[in-house]
N, C-alpha and C positions, 0 to 999 in steps of 0.2 A: 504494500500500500504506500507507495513513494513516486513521488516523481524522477523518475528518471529517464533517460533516451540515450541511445546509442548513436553519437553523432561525436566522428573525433576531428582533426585539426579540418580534412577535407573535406567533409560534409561542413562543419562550421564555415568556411569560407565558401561552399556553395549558397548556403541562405545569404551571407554577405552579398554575394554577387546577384541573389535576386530580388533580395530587400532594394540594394543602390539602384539596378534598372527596373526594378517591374513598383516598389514598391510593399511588395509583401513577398513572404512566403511559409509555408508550412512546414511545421516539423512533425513527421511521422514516428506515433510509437512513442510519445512523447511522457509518458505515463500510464500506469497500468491499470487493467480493467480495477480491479479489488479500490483504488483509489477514487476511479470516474464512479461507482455504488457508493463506497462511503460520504463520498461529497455529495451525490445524487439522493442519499437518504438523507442529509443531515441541513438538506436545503429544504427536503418537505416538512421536517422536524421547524425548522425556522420559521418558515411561512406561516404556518398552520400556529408556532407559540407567539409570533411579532403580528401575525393579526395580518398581512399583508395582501394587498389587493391588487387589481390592476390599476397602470402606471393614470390611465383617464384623461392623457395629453397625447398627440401624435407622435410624439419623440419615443416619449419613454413606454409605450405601446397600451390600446386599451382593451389586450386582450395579452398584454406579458406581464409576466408579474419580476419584481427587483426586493434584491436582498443586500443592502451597502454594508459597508464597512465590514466584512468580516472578519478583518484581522482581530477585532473586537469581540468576537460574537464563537472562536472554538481556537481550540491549538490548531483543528487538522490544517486551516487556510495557511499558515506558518510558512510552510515549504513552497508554495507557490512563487511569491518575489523572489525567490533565488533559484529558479530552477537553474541546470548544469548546462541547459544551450541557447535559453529564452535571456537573462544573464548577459552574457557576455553577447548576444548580437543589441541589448539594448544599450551596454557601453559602446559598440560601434556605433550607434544610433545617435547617442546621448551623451555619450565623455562618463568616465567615471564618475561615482558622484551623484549618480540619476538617482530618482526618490521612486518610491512609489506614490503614485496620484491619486487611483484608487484602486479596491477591490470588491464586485458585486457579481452578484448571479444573475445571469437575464434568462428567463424561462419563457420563451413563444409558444403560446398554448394554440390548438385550436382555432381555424378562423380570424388569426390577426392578420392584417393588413401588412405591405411593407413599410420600412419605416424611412421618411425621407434620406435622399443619399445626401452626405453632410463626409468634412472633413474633422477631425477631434483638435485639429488647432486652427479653426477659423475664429475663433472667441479671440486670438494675441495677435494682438495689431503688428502689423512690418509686410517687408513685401517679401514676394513669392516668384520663382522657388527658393528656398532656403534651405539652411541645413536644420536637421530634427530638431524641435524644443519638446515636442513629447510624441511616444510610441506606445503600443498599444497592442494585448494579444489577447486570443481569444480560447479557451480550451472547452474543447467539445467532451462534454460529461456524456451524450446523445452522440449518436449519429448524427452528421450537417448534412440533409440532401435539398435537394434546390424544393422540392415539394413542401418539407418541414419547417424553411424559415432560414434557411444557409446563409450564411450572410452575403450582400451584393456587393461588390466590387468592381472596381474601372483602374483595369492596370495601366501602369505610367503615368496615372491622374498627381502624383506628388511631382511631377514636374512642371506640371503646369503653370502659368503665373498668376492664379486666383484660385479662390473658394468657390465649392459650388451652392446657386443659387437654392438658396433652400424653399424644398418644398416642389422645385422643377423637374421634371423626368429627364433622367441620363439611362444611356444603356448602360449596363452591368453584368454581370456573368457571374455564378454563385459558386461562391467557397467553399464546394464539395469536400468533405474530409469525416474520415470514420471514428469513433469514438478513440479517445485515447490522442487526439492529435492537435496542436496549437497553431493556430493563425497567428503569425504575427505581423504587424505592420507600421510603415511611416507615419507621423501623426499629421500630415500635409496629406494623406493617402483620401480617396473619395473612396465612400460603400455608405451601408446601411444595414438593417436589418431586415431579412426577405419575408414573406407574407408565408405562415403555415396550412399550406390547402387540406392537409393529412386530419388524422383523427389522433394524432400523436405529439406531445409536447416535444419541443427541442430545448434543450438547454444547456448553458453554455456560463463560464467563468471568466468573464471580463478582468480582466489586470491589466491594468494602464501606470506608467510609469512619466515620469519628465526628467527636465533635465533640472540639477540643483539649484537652477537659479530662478527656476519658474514657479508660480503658486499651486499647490497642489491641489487637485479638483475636493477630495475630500480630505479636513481639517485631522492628520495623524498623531498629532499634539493633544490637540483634546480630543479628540474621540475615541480611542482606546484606551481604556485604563492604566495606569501607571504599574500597576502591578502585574497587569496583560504583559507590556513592554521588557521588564525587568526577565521575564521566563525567554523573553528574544535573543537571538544571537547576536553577538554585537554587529553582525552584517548587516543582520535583520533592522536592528534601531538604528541605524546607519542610513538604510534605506527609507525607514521613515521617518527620518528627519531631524534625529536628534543626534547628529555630527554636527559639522561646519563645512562648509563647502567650499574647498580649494583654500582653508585655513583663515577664511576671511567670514565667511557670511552664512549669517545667523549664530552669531556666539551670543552670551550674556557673561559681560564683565571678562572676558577672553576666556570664558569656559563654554564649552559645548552642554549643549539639554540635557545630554545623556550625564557628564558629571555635575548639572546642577540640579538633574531631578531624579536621577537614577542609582548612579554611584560616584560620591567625592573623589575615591581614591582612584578616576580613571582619567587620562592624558586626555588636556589639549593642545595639538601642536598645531599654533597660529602660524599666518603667514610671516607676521615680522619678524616671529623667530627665528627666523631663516636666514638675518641681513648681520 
């Protein structure tokens, strides 16, 4: 029940090369069945104790139901921001340093609609194309077929030099992938989430990450527990947000979160220290 994938330096540098020109790509086998159940039951267990309905706006779907912040809400989500090859293509993405921005479950029930195609950083003003300010992957707990709600995508759309019109039809083509496998993609990247025609829910584990110096979609400071944080790897609180990034930004008093709310006796090494 781990995440793991078998993908070594040469497969790594394959998704590199289809992330840079296509924009996305998939990691097969990314995680095993016993994992995609435990998370698959622990998200009905959720819904069902947080009272959770449909989203009731065109975005957030009004026939998918969302489950946010779960680094808050069980250990198992834990292992997810550091998977062994989703990791390190989001340091080529992002620079080291990247946060996690958020982590939810999106479940496409029955008869929802598609969900307008949208890029996940058209919200941070600058022009376009650029390079990553956030990246974004998707792990299929379900099967993704184009019938169930696969998510849509337009490859080569991060090159573009704009956002797409929201709300406007683009062609797209669905991110076919079997359970156990992660989409990952540019946050300049167009898609959306595809319409479920089936009698079968799809769902799926949204982890979205930035780059250190952007705001993170959901608050990792306050919304997990302090004592949630503390059972985290220092990688782990690293990633959400309780370092300093590039020894500059976000200290208090030239100490890092992690030793002003976690533990005293743990280093900060600022930038000035260096001169």
């Amino acid at each position: 029940m781990t995440a793991t994938a078998t993908a070594g330096p040469a497969d790594l540098a394959g998704h590199i090369e289809r992330l840079d020109r296509d924009g996305y790509t998939i990691v097969h086998d990314a995680f095993d069945a016993d994992l995609a159940a435990a998370i698959d039951e622990d998200i009905d267990r959720l819904e069902q104790e947080l009272g959770i309905g449909f989203g009731g706006n065109g975005f957030e779907g009004r026939a998918t139901t969302r489950v946010y912040n779960l680094l808050a809400l069980g250990d198992l989500y834990a292992q997810i921001p550091v998977h062994p090859v989703v990791l390190p293509l989001m340091h080529h993405l992002l620079g080291k340093g990247c946060l996690v921005s958020s982590l939810s479950s999106i479940t496409i029930h029955p008869g929802e609609g598609a969900q307008p195609i949208h890029a996940d950083d058209q919200v941070i003003p600058g022009q376009k194309p650029r390079r990553s300010v956030t990246a974004n992957s998707m792990w299929a707990i379900t099967d993704f077929t184009e019938a169930n709600g696969a998510t849509r995508i337009v490859p080569g759309s991060h090159l573009l030099d704009h956002s797409p019109v929201y709300g406007q039809h683009y062609d797209s083509v669905p991110a076919e992938m079997p359970k156990g496998s992660i989409l990952v993609w540019n946050g300049g990247f167009w898609h959306g989430g595809g319409a479920n025609t089936t009698g079968q829910r799809r769902r799926g584990i949204a982890m979205n990450y930035c780059a250190g110096f952007i705001r993170q979609q959901e608050n990792q400071q306050l919304g997990i527990p302090l004592e949630t944080v503390r059972g985290f790897s220092p990688e782990l609180q690293e990633l959400c947000g309780f370092g300093v990034y590039q020894g500059l930004i976000g200290h208090i008093d030239r100490q890092s979160p992690a030793q002003r709310l976690l533990d005293p006796a743990s280093a900060t090494a600022m930038l000035w220290d260096r001169t």
